[in-house]
C-alpha positions in Angstrom: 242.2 61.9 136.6 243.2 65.7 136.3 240.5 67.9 137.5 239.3 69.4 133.9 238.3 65.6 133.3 235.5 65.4 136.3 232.1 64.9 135.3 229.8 67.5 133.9 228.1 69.7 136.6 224.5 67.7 138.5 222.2 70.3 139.7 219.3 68.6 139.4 217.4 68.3 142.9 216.2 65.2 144.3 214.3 64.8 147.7 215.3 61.9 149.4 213.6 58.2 149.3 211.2 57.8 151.7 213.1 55.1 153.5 215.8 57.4 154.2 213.2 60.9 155.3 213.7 60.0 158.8 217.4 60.2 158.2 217.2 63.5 155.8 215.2 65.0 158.5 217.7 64.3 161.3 220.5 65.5 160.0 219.3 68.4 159.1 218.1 69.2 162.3 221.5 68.5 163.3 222.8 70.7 160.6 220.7 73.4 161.3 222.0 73.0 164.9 225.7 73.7 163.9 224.5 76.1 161.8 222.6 78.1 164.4 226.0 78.3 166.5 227.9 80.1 163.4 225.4 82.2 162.7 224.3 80.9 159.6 220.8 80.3 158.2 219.5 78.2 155.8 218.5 80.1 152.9 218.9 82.9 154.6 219.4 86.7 153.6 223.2 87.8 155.0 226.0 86.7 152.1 227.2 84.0 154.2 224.3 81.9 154.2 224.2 78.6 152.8 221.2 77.8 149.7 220.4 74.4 149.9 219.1 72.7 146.5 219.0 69.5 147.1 217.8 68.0 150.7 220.3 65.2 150.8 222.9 67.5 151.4 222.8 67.1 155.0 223.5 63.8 155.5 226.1 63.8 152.7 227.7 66.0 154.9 227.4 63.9 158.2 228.7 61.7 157.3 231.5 62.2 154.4 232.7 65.7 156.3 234.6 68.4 154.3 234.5 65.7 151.2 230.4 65.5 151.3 230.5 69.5 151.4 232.9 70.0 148.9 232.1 67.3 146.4 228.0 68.9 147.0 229.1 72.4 146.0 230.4 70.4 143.0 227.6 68.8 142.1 225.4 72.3 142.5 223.5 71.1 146.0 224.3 74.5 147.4 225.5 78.0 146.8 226.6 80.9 148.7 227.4 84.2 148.0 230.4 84.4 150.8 232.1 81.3 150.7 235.2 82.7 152.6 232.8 84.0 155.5 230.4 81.1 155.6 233.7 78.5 156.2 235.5 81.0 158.6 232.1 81.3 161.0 232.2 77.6 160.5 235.7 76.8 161.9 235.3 80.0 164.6 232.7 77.4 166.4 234.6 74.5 165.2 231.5 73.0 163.4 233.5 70.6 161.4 234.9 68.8 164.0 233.9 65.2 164.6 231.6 65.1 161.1 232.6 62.4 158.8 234.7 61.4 161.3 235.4 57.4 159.3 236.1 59.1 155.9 238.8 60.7 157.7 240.1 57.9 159.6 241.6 55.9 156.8 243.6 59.2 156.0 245.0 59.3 159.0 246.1 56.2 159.1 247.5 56.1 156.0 249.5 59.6 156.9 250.3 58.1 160.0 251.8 54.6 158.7 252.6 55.0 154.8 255.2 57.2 153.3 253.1 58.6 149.9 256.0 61.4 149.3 259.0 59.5 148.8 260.5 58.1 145.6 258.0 58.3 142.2 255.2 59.9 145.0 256.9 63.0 145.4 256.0 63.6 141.6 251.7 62.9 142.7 251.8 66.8 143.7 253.3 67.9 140.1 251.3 65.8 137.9 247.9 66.6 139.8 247.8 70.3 140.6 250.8 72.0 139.3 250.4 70.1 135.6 246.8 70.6 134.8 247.6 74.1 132.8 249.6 76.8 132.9 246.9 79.0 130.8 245.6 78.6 134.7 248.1 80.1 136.6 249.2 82.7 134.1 245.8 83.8 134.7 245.3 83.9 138.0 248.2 84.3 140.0 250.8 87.7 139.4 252.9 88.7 136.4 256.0 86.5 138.2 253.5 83.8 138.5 254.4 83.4 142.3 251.9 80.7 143.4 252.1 81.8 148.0 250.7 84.4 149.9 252.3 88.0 149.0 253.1 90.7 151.6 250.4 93.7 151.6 251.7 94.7 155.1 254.4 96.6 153.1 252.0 98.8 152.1 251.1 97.0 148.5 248.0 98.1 146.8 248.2 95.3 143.9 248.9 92.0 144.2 251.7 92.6 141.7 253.0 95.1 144.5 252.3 92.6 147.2 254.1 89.6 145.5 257.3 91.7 144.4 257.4 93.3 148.1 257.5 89.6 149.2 259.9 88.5 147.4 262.3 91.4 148.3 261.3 90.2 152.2 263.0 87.2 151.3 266.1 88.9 149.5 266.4 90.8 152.8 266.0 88.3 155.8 268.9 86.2 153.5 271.4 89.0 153.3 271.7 88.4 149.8 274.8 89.6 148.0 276.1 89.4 144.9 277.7 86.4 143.2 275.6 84.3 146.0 274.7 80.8 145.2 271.0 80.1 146.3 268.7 76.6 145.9 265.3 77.2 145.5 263.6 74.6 146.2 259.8 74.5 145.0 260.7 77.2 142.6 257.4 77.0 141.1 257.1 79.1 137.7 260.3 80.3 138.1 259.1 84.1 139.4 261.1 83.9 142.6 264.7 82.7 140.8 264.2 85.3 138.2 263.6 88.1 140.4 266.7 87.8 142.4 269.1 86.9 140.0 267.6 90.3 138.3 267.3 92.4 141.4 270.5 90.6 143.6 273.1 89.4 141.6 272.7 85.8 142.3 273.5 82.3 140.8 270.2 80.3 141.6 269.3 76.7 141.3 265.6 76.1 141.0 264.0 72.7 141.7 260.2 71.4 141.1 258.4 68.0 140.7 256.5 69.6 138.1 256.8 69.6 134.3 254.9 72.3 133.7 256.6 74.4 136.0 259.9 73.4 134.8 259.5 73.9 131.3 257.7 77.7 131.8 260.6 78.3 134.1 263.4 77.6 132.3 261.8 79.8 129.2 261.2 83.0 131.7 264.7 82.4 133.2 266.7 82.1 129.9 269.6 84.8 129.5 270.2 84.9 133.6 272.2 82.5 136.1 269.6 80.2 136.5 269.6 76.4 136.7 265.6 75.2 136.8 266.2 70.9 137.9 263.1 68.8 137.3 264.1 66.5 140.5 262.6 65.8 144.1 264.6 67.4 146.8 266.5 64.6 148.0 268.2 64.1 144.4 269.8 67.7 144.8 273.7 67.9 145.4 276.0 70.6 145.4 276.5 73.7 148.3 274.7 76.9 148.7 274.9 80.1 150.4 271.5 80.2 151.2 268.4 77.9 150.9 264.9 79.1 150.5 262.4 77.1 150.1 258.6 78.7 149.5 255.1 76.9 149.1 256.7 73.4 149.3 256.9 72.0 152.5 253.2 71.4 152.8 253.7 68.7 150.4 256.6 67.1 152.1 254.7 65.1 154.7 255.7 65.0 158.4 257.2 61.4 157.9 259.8 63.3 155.8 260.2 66.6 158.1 263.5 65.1 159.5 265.0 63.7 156.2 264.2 67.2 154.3 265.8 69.2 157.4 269.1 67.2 157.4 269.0 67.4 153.5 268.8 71.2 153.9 271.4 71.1 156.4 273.7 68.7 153.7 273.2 71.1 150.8 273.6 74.9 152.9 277.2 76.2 154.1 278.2 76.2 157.7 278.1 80.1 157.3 274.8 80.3 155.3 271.1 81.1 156.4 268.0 78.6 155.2 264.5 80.3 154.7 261.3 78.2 155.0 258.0 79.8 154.3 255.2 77.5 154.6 251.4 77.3 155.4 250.8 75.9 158.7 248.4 74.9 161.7 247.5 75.6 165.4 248.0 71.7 166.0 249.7 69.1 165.4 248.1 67.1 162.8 248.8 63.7 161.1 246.0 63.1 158.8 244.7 65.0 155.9 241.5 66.7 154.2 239.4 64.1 152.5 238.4 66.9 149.8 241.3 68.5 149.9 243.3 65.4 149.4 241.1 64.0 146.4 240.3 67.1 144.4 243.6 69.5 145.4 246.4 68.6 147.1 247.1 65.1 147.4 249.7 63.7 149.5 249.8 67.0 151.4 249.7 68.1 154.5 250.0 71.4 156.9 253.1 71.5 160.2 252.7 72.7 163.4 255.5 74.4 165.1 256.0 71.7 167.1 256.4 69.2 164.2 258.5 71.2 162.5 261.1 72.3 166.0 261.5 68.7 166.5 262.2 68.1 162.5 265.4 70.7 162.9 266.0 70.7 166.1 270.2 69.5 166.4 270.8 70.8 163.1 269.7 74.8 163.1 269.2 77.5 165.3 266.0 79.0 164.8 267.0 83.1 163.9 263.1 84.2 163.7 259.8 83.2 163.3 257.4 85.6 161.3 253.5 84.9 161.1 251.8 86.7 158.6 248.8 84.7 157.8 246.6 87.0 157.4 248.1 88.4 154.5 246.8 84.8 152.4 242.7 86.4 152.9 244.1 89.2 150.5 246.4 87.1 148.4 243.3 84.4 147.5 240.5 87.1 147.2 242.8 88.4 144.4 243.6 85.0 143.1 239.9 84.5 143.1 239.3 88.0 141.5 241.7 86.9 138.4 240.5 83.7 138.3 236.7 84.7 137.9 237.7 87.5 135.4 239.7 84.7 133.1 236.7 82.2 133.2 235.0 83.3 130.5 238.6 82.7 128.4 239.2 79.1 130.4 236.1 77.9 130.0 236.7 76.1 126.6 239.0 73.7 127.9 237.8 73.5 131.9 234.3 72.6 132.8 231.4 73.6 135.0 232.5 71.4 137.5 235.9 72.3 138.0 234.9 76.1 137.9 233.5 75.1 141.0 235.6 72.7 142.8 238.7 75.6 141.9 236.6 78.7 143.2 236.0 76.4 146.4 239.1 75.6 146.9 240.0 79.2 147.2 237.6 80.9 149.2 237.6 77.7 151.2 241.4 78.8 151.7 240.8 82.2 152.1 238.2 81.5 155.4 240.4 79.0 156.7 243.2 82.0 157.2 240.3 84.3 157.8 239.2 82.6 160.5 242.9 81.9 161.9 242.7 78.5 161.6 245.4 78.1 159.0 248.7 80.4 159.1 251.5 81.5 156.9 255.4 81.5 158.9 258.5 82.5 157.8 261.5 80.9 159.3 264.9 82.1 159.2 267.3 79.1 160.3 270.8 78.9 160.6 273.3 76.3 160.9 275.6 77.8 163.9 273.9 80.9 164.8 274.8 84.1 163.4 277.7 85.6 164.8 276.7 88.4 166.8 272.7 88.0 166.4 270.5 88.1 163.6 268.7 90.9 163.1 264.8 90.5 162.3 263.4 92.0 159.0 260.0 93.0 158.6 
């Protein structure tokens, strides 16, 4: 069920049964406990603290974990002015670890022992979050529509700026030249293939598992040498000077990390350079976020530099390695900024509820890289080695 479809918003607050007080009134002792440690009070006057409206909130969290919060904040059981702040204090003290510990278990194991992104499941991603309207993502996201974190340490004062100096990052660290053949792989709305076939002279190939995305991007891309394939990564053929591939490997799934390296490898000339930009994490991690997983992303999930050395390890020599992660905060407050400026427009056809869930999910994001939990690398790989060295771009 797509997102616009939830349930209208609950925010009608309910004290607990008295069977279950005892309960209510441990966890949110326990609660307050955790909270004490970030710094956060209940009800409390500093933007980052949490406003309880309904008492069962506690235990919802307890025991259902970042699905309990998330689907709560839904419902209308809390508020908070800071989002961003209150979940980066949180994960500083890593509160959330060891809540809701059994709603996470089954994702694990189903990460750990089912392959969800291969054949028609590589599709989930496209027809759950990338579908659901590109009146959306016109809205919110930059006039190239480039859905991943711009670059404001070039000095960009608009995310426009920051998106465009991002993309030219890329067109650098690749050595584009003219008459260049590049896959895109994730190529989203199109924005990244149109901007270097404009600016660089290049023939690009754009691939998505979404629709939506294909259809928008073949429409902005008309008129220049661009391809735009509605197929899953594996299905590509042919030889490129360079690969890049930007947003997408988060929904690959580390049971796949091998298989997409040596496709990479298949599809890029012994003399060519492959470009992976991706969200990551401190650790290695096989399962997945229950809310993210239900309400976002399904069938995603964030490397590690370790998972991802060992997927290309044999096939590429790693060229350079570029964190900037802290670049996303910027790049979702703005996302956020659009996105609350649209509502009143988006409202007609996108309820309450997911007003919430969507502004959650952002400056949910935006603590997560706030509080350095989650970050954003930029790999530069090449079959051989580059003759000579490769030179870092920043």
């Amino acid at each position: 069920m797509a997102e616009h479809e939830l349930a209208s918003l609950n925010t009608t607050s309910q004290a607990p049964k008295p069977t279950h007080r005892y309960l209510h009134r441990w966890a949110r002792a326990y609660a307050r406990k955790l909270l004490d440690a970030a710094g956060i009070t209940i009800n409390g006057s500093h933007p980052w603290d949490i406003h309880v409206h309904d008492e069962r909130l506690y235990l919802r969290c307890l025991l259902h974990g970042s699905l309990g919060l998330g689907e709560a904040y839904m419902d209308g059981w809390w508020d908070c002015a800071a989002i961003d702040e209150f979940i980066c204090r949180l994960l500083k003290v890593q509160a959330p670890q060891g809540i809701g510990w059994f709603v996470q278990l089954p994702l694990w194991f189903d990460s750990r022992f089912i392959n969800r992104q291969r054949g028609k499941g590589a599709f989930v991603i496209g027809q759950h979050h990338y579908d659901i309207g590109n009146d959306l993502y016109e809205a919110m996201l930059d006039r190239r529509m480039i859905y991943s974190c711009a670059y404001w340490d070039s000095g960009a004062r608009t995310l426009d700026e920051a998106q465009e100096a991002k993309l030219d990052l890329i067109a650098r660290k690749l050595d584009l030249q003219p008459g260049m053949r590049v896959l895109d792989i994730g190529c989203g709305w199109g924005g990244t293939a149109q901007y270097l076939a404009e600016r660089y002279g290049v023939h690009v190939v754009g691939i998505t598992v979404s629709k939506e995305q294909a259809r928008l991007a073949s429409e902005r891309c008309r008129g220049l040498p661009v391809e735009i394939r509605l197929e899953d990564y594996r299905q590509t053929t042919g030889t490129f000077d360079r690969i890049i591939s930007v947003g997408m490997f988060e929904h690959v799934g580390y049971r796949n990390y091998r298989t997409y390296m040596q496709v990479v490898r298949r599809l890029l000339s012994n003399d060519g350079l492959f470009l992976l930009h991706t969200i990551g994490t401190n650790v290695a991690y096989q399962g997945r976020d229950s809310w993210i997983e239900r309400y976002i992303f399904p069938n995603s999930m964030l490397p590690s530099p370790r998972l991802i050395t060992a997927a290309f390890e044999g096939l590429f020599v790693l060229e350079d390695w570029h964190n900037f992660g802290i670049n996303y905060v910027a790049t979702l407050k703005a996302w956020h900024a659009n996105f609350e400026r649209a509502w009143p427009q988006l409202a007609s056809r996108y309820n309450e509820r997911f007003y919430r869930m969507w502004r959650l999910y952002l400056l949910m994001s935006a603590g997560s890289f706030m509080a350095r939990s989650s970050q954003l690398w930029q790999l530069v790989l090449s079959p051989r080695g580059v003759s000579g060295g490769y030179r870092s771009v920043r």
